[in-house]
C-alpha positions as CSV (number, residue, x, y, z in Angstrom):
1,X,33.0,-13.4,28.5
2,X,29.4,-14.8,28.5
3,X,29.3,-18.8,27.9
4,X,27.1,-20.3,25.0
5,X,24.4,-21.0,27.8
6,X,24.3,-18.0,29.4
7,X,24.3,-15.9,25.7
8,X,21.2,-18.3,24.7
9,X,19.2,-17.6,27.6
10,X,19.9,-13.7,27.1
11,X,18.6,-14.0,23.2
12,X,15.6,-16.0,24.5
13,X,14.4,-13.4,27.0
14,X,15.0,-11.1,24.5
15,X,12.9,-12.9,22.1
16,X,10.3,-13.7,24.5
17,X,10.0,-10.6,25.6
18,X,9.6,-9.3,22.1
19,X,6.6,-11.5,21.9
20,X,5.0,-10.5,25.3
21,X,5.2,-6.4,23.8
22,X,3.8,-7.6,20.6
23,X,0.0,-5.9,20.1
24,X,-2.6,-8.2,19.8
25,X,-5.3,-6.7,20.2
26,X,-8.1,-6.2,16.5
27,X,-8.2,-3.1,14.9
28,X,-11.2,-1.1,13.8
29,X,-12.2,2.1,11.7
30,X,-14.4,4.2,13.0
31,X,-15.9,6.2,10.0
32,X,-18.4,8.9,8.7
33,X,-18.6,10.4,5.5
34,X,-20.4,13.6,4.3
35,X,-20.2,15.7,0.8
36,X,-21.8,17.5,-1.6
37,X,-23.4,17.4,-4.8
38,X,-21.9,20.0,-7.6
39,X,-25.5,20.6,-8.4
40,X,-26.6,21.4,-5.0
41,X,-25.7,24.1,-3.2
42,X,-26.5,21.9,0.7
43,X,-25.0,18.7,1.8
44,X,-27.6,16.2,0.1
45,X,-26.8,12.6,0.0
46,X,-28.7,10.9,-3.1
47,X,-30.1,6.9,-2.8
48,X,-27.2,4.9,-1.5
49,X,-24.0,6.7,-0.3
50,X,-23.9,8.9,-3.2
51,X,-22.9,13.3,-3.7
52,X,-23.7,13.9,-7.2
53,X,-22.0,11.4,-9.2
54,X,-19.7,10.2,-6.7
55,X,-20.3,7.6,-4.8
56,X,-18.6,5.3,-1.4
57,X,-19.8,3.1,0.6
58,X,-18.6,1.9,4.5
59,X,-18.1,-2.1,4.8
60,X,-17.5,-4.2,7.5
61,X,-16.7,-8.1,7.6
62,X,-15.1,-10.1,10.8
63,X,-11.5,-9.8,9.1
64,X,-12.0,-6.3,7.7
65,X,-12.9,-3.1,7.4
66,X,-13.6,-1.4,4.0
67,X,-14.1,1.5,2.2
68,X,-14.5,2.7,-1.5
69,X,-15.3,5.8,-3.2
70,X,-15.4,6.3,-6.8
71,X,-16.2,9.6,-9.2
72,X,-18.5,9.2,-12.1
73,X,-17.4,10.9,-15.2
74,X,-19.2,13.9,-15.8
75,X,-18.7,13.5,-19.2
76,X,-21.1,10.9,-20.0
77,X,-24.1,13.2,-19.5
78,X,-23.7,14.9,-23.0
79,X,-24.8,11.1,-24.1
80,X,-27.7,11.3,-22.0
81,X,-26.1,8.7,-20.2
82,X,-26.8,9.4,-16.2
83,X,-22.9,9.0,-14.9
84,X,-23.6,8.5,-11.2
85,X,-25.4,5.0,-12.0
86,X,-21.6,3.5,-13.2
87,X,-20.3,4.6,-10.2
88,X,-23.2,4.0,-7.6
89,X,-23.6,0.6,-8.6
90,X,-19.5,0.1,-9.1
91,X,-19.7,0.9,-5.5
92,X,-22.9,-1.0,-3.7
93,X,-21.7,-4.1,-6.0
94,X,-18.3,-3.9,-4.2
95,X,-20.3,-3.4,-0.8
96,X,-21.8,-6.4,-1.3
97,X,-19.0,-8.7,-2.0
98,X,-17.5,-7.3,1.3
99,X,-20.2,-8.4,3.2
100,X,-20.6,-11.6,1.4
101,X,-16.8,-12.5,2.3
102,X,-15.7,-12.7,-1.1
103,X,-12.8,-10.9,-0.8
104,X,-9.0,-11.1,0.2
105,X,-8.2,-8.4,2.7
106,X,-5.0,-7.8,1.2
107,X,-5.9,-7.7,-2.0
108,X,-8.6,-4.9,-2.1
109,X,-8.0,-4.8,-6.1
110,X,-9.6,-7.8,-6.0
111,X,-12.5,-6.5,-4.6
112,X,-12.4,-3.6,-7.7
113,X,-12.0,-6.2,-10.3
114,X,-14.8,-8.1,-9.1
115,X,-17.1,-5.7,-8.6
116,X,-16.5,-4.5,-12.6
117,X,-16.7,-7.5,-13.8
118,X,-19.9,-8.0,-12.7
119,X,-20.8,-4.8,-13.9
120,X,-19.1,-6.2,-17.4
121,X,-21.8,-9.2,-17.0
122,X,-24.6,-7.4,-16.4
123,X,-27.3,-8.6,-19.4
124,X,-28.2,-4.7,-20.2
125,X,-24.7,-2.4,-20.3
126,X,-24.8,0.0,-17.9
127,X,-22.5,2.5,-20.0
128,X,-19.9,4.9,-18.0
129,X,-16.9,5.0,-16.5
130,X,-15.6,6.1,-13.1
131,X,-12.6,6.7,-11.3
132,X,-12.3,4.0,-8.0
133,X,-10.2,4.2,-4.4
134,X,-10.6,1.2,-2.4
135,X,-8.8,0.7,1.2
136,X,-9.1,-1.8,3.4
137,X,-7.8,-2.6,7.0
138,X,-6.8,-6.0,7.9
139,X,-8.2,-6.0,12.0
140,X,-5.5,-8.7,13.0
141,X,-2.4,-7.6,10.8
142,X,-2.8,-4.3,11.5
143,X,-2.1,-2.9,7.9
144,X,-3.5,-1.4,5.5
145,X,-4.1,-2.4,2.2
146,X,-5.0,0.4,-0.6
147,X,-5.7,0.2,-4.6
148,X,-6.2,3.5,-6.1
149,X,-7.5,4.5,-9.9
150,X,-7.2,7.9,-10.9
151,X,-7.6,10.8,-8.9
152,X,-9.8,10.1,-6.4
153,X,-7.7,8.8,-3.3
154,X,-6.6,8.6,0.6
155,X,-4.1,10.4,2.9
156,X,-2.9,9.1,6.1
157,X,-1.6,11.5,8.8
158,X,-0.3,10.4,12.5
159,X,0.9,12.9,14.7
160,X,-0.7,15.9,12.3
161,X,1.9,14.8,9.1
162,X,0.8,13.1,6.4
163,X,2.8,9.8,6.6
164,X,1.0,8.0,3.2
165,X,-0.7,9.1,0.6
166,X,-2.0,7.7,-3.1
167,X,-0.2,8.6,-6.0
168,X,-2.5,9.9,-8.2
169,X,-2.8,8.7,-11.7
170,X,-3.6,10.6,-15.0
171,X,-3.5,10.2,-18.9
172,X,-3.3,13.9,-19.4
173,X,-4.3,17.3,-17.4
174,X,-7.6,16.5,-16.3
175,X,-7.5,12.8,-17.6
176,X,-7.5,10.7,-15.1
177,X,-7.7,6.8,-14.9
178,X,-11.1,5.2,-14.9
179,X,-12.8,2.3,-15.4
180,X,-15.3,2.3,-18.4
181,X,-18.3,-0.1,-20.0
182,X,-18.9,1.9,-23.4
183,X,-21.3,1.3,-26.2
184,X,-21.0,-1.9,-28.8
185,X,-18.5,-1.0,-31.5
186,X,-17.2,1.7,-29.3
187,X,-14.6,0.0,-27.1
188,X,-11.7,1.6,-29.2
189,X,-12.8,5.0,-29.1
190,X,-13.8,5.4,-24.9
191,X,-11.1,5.5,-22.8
192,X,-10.6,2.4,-19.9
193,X,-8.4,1.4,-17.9
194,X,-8.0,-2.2,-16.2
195,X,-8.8,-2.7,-12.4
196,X,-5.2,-3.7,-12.3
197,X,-3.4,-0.7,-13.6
198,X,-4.4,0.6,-10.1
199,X,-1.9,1.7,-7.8
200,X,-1.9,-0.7,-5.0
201,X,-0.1,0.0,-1.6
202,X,-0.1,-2.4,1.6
203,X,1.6,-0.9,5.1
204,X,1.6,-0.9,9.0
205,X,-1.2,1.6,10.6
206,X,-1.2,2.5,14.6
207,X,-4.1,3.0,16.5
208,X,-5.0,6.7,16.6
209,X,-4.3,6.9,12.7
210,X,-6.2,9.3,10.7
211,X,-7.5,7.9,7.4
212,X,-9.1,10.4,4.6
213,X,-10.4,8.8,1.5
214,X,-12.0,11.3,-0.7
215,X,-12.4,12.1,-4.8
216,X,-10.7,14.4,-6.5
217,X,-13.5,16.9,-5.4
218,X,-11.4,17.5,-2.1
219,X,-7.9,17.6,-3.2
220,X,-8.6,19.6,-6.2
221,X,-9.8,22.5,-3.6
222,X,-7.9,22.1,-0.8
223,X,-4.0,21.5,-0.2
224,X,-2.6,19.1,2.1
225,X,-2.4,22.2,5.0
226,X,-5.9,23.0,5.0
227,X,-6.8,19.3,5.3
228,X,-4.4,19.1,8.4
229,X,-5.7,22.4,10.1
230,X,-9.2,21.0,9.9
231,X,-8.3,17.6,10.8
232,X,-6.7,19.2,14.2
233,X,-10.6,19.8,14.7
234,X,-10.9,16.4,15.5
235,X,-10.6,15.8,19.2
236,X,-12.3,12.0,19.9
237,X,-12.8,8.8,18.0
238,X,-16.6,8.6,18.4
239,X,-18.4,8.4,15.7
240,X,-20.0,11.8,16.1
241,X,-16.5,13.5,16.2
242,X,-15.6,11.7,13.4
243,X,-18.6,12.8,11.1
244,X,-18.1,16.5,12.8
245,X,-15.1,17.0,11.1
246,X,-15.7,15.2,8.0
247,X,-18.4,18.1,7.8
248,X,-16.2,20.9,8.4
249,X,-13.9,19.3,5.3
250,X,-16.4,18.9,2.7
251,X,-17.8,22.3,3.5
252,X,-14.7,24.0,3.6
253,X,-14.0,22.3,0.0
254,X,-17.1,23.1,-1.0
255,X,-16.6,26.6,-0.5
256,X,-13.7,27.2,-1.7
257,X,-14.5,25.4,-5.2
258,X,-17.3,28.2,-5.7
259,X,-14.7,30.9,-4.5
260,X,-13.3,32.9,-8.3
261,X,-10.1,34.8,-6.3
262,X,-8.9,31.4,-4.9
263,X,-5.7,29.8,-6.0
264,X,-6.8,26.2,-5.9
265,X,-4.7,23.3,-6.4
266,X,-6.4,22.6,-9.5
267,X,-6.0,25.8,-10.8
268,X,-2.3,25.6,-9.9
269,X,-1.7,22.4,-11.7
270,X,-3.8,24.0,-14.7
271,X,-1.2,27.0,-14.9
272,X,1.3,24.2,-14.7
273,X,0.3,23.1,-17.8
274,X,0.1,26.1,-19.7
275,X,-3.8,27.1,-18.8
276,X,-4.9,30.5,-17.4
277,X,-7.0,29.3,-14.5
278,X,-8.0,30.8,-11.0
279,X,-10.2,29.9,-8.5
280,X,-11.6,26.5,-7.1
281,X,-13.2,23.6,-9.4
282,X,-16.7,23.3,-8.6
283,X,-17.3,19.4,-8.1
284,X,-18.7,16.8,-6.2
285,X,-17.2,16.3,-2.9
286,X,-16.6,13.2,-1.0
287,X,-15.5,12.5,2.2
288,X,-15.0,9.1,4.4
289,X,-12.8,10.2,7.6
290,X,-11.9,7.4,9.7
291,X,-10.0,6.8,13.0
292,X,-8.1,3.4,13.5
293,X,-9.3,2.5,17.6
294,X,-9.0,-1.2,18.6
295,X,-11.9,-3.4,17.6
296,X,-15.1,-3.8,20.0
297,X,-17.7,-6.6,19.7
């Protein structure tokens, strides 16, 4: 039978050595995104980081990485409202409080709620609305801190599964949550949702962790299979690999939403709600693919 002594010295080597296997090393994304515009039949990225009316932007601060990526509603355009300005500037406001440090890592719907607030504040309304996925990575912690509204969104796969994902959030078919700044008087009548009704998840990543944050323009043309068969494309984590295959996933997308025969997801959940649909949802597309890879000055 082990004495007291001799069973405290085994728990502290235990312990200790715990410690000594413990990773502490910073964490980094390495990241590229690419897409299309619905109204352009090439890959053409508009003023800022914007497809269309989508928009994302890549961040980095000495705590954190970031990334957003929003989807303006098309619907504004019968208004003769322009609905990629809601969601560009959502997006290049939230940019800049990342840079600026004004942000919690963990809290990346922090970062959402700011940035529409100042959108809210802005002394001539900039009318719209727009769906919003933030995710951030915490370079010490080591996790991952997402906030997703509507049905834009992220996957993460390790070891070719998909071992996270957003839940996707709608009102209705075709609906989804969004964030929206509507005309005086009209406040009642436009849908919007508040920054905090996102979904907000926070968990452990490892290095060699695929990240895909796209809008709704990817996962309403491609299933989760496709995404992994193209994703087993990607054989480095340079940053030219990285943006190699985040090609070869818009295009794909962007194919297959102009293809009439193809049973897309979106048609799939259409059928599932009584509609007759076939063939992919023409859309805009985008794409931020990252890598997790340990941090480098």
């Amino acid at each position: 039978m082990l004495s007291v002594l001799s069973y405290g010295r085994l728990v502290a080597r235990a312990v200790l050595g715990g410690l000594s296997q413990a990773d502490t090393r910073d964490y980094s994304l390495i990241s590229a995104s690419y897409g299309f515009g619905k109204d352009f039949r090439k890959g053409i990225l508009k003023k800022g980081m914007c497809y269309g009316d989508d928009a994302c932007f890549i961040a980095h601060n000495k705590n954190a990485d970031v990334l957003g990526v929003a989807d303006g509603v098309g619907g504004w355009r019968d208004y003769g409202v322009d609905p990629s300005q809601f969601s560009a500037t959502l997006m290049r406001t939230c940019e800049r409080l990342v840079k600026e440090g004004r942000f919690t890592p963990s809290s990346p719907v922090g970062i959402l709620t700011s940035g529409y607030f100042e959108l809210l504040q802005n002394k001539v309304p900039l009318l719209g609305s727009s769906t919003a996925c933030i995710v951030v990575l915490d370079r010490r912690s080591h996790q991952l801190h997402t906030c997703n509204l509507g049905d834009s969104g992220f996957l993460v796969v390790r070891g070719g599964e998909v071992v996270h994902r957003s839940d996707e959030q709608q009102h209705y078919f075709n609906t989804p949550f969004q964030l929206s700044i509507a005309p005086p008087g009209a406040e009642g009548v436009v849908l919007s949702d508040s920054p905090e009704a996102a979904d907000s998840s926070s968990f452990d990543v490892q290095l060699g962790d695929i990240i895909l944050t796209a809008t709704d323009g990817l996962f309403d043309n491609m299933p989760d299979y496709m995404i992994l068969q193209e994703l087993k494309k990607l054989k480095a984590t340079n940053y030219d690999s990285v943006l190699q295959t985040a090609q070869s996933i818009a295009k794909q997308a962007h194919d297959l939403a102009y293809d009439p025969n193809y049973m897309s997801p979106f048609a799939q959940f259409a059928c599932d709600n009584g509609l007759n649909v076939r063939g992919g949802k023409p859309d805009d597309i985008t794409v931020l693919l990252s890598v997790v890879a340990e941090y480098t000055d």
